[in-house]
N, C-alpha and C positions, 0 to 999 in steps of 0.2 A: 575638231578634226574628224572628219571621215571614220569611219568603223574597223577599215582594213587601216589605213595608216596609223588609226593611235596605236591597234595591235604591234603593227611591224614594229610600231615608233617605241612602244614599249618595252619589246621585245630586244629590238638593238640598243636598248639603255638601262636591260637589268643588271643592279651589278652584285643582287645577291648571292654568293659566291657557297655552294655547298661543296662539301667534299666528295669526292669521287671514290667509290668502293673499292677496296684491291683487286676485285673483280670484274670484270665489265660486266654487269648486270643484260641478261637476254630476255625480252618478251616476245612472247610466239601468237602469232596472230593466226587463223585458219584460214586456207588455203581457198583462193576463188573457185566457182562454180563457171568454166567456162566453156565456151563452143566445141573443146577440142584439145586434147591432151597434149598436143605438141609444142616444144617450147620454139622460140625464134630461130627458124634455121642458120644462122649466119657462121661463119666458121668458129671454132674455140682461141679463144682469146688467151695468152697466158696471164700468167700472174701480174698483180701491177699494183699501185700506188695510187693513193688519192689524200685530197686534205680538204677536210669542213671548218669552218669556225663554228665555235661554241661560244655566244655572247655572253651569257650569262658567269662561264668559268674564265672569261677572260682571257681566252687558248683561242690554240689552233690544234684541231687536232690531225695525228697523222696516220693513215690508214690504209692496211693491207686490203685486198679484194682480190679472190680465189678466183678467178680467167675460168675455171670450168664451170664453178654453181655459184658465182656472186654472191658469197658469203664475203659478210666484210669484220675485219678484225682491229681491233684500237693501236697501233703500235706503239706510240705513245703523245702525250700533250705537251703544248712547247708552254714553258713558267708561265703560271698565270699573272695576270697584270692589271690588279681594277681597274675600273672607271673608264673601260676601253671601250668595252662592250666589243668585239670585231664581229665584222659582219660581212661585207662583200670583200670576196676575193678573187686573183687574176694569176692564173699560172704561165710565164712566157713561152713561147713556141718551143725556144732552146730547151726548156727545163730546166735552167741556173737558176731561175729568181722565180719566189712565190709574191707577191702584191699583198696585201689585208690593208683592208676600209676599217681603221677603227674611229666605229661610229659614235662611241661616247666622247671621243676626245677629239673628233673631226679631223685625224691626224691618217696618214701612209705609212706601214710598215712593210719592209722588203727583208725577204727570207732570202740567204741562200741556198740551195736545193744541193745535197750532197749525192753522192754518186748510188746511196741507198735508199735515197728519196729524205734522208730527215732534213729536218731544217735548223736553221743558224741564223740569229736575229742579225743584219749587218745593218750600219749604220745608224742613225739615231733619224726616227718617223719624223716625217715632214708635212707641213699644213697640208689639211684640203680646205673645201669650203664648211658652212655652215650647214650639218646633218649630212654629214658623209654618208654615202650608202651604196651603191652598187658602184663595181668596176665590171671592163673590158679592157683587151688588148689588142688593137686592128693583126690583120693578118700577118703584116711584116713583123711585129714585133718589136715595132720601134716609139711605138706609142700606148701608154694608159689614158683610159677615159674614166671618169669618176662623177657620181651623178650628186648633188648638192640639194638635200631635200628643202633646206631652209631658205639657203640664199641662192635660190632658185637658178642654179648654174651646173654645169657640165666645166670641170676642171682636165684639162689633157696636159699629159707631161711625155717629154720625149724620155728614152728610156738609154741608159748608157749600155751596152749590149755584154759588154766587157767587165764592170762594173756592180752594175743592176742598179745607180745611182739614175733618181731620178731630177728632172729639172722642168720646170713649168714653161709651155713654149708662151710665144708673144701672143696677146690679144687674149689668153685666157686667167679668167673663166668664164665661157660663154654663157649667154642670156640662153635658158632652156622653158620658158614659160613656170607656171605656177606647180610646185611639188613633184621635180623628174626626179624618180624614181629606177624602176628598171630601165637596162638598155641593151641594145645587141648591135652589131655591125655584121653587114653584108661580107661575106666569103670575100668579095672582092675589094675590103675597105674603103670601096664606092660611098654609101652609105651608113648614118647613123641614124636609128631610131631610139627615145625617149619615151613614156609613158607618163602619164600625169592626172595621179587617180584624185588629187583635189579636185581635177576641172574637167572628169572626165576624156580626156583628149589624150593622143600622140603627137608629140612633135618628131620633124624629120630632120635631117642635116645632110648637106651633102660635105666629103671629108677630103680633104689633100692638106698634106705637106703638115699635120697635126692642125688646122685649121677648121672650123665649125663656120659652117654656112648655113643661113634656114632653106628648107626644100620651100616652094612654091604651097601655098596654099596650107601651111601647119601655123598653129597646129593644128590635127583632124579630127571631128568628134569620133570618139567610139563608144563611149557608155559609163555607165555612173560607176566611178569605184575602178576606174583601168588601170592594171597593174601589170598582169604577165605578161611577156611577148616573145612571140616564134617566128623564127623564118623557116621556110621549107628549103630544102637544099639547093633547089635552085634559085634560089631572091626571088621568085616570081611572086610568093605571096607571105604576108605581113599578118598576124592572128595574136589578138589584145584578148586579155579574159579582163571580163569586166564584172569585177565582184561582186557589186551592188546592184547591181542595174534589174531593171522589173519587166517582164516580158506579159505583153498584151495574153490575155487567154490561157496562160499558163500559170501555174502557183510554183514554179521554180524561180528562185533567186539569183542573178547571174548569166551571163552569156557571153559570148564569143562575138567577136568581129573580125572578118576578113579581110583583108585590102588586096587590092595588086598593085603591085610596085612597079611606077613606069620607072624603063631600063635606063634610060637617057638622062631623068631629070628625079626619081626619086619620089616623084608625087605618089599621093596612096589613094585610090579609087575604089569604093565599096564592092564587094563581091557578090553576084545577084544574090537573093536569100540571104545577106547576113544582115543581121546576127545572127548565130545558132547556138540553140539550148538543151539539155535534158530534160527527159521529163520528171528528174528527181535529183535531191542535193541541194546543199550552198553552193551558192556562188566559188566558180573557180577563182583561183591565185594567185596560180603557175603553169604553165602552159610548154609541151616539149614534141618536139616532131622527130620520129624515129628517121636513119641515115639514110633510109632508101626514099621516104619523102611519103610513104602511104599512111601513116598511121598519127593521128595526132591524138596527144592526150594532155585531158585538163584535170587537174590537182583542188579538190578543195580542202575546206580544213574544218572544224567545228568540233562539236561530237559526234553528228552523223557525217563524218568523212566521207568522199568516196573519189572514184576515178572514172569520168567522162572518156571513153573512146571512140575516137571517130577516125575515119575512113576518108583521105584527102581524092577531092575528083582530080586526076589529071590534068582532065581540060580547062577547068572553070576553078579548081581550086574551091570548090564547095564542099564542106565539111559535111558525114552521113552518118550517122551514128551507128558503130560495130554492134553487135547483135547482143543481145544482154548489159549492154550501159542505159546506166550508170552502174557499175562493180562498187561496192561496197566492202569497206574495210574500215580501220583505223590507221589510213596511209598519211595522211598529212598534208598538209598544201604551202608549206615552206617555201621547196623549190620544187622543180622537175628537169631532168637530165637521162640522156643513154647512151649509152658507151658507145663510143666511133666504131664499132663491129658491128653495134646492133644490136647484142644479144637482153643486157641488163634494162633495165626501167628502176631512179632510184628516184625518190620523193622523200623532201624533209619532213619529219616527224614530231609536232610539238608534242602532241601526248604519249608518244611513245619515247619521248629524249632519246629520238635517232635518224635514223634511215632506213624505210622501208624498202624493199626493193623484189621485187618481178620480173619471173618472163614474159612475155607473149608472147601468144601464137601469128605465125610468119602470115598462114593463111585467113583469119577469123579476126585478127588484133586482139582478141582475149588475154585478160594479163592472169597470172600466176604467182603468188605469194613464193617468195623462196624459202625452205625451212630455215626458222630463227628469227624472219624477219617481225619486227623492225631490229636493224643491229646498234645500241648503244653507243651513242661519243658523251656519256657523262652528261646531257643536258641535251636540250634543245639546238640543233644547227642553227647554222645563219644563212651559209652557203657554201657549196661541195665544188668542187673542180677534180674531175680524171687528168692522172700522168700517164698516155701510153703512146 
């Protein structure tokens, strides 16, 4: 297997289970060196609610986050459960029902979401495929997508809205080529895209009615090791970090790929100039584009962590690298995420057992360590979803 996958693969199947401090345990990381003191102008956010899985404890955990300085606090972990491992999860538009990918047991759990955000196991988990591992929720809310690392399928289930009972529609689970991995859906559940870091490639789908079609021409090479995927706000363009992959002239490991995404049919079309690299770091992960569509940032992981930012062109959708990246930390390359305001930037943290998390600046894209970070969920994340 691949380098990045035995990792993930490993990672969503540990099930040594250590105990958790009475404390939440804090490690302080020092603070970037960057363009310019200002943090992301976007308005203040209030307080709110978020949940990460912890594979390793078995949990899910559930979590405060301060709306003014993005400090996050443990509120607590829902019973642990060997052998589960959980890993991907989907939170629905409503906010009633939480989704968990438990990836050790290839099974669905559905949380109910209480009116203070905790959760409440309901029902009893239902198959997925073969190496469960990421979900989505198209826009309506009427649909989970779940990605099958094994038996190389994309499972969709309609979702009872009322309920939160899920049911597998017809014709699935679709053919996704060899090891789909991540996935995302277009704003306007038009399309689905897949990642497929076995074989290098993306595959595409276009979606109706719970229904997986292949887009024209998937799936599309992107680079050795393709794992994370971003859309910019507008579907206009499609960005694979590609873990592995070796760049001509360069002694960096990893790069990015662009696509534009035709509007009608979903095809993915190279962006002049991609791939694009650092000139320092692993290979990115995770890949996440802030809400106004300017700033993209790549996640790697290793020992020498760090965080790629780049600068999206308007026109062309060509990625420039912000001034001083690759930023160096012990940030993590888990996941990447930013809160629908704008303000936060949080990244999973293996060696730190948490989430890192940063501002950046509005004008420069330079990020900012927030004091505390990384913040503690007892273990290593799987993956994080914001309630707000």
């Amino acid at each position: 297997m691949k380098f990045v996958g035995a990792a993930r693969a490993a990672l969503a199947r540990q099930t040594d289970c250590k105990q958790l401090s009475a404390a939440v345990a804090v490690v302080f990381i020092g603070l970037f060196v960057s363009c310019g003191s200002n943090r992301h102008s976007g308005p203040a956010a209030p307080n709110h609610n978020s949940y990460a899985t912890v594979p390793g404890r078995g949990a899910v955990a559930f979590l405060h986050i301060n709306g003014s300085t993005g400090a996050i606090t443990v509120a607590s972990l829902t019973p642990q459960v060997q052998g589960v491992s959980p890993k991907g999860l989907a939170l629905l538009p409503s906010k009633k029902f939480l989704y968990v990918v438990n990836s050790g047991a290839d099974t669905i759990s559905t949380f109910s979401v209480a009116g203070d955000g905790s959760l409440t196991l309901t029902q009893t988990p239902i198959p997925a495929g073969a190496g469960a591992d990421q979900a989505v929720i198209d826009p309506s809310g009427a649909y989970l997508l779940v990605t099958n690392n094994f038996s190389n399928t994309v499972s969709v289930f309609a979702i009872d809205a009322t309920t939160g009972a899920l049911s597998e529609v017809p014709g699935s689970p679709f053919f996704a080529n060899n090891d789909p991995s991540n996935i995302v859906i277009t704003p306007s559940g038009k399309f689905v895209y897949v990642s497929n870091p076995a074989i290098g490639m993306v595959t595409g789908f276009t979606f109706a009615n719970g229904a997986l079609a292949p887009v024209l021409n998937t799936p599309t090479l992107s680079g050795a090791g393709a794992i994370g995927l971003a859309l910019d706000p507008g579907s206009k363009y499609l960005y694979v970090a590609n873990a592995s992959a070796l760049n001509p002239n360069v002694s960096t490991v990893g790069n990015i790929s662009g696509f534009n995404i035709d509007p009608a049919s979903g095809a993915l079309t190279p962006i002049p100039g991609s791939p694009f690299t650092a000139t320092l770091g692993n290979g990115p992960t995770a890949l996440v584009v802030d809400p106004s569509g300017q700033f993209l940032y790549a996640a790697t992981s290793g020992t020498s962590a760090s965080i790629w930012g780049f600068t999206i062109a308007p026109v062309n959708g060509q990625l420039i690298p912000v001034a001083g990246s690759p930023f160096s930390a012990s940030a993590g390359g888990l996941f990447a995420l930013i809160d629908p305001v704008g303000n936060y930037l949080y990244l999973g943290s293996a060696t730190g057992n948490g989430i890192a998390s940063f501002t950046y600046n509005s004008s420069t894209g330079a990020p900012t360590a927030i004091s505390g970070s990384p913040f503690s969920t007892g273990g290593a994340p799987g993956m994080m979803v914001l309630s707000e």
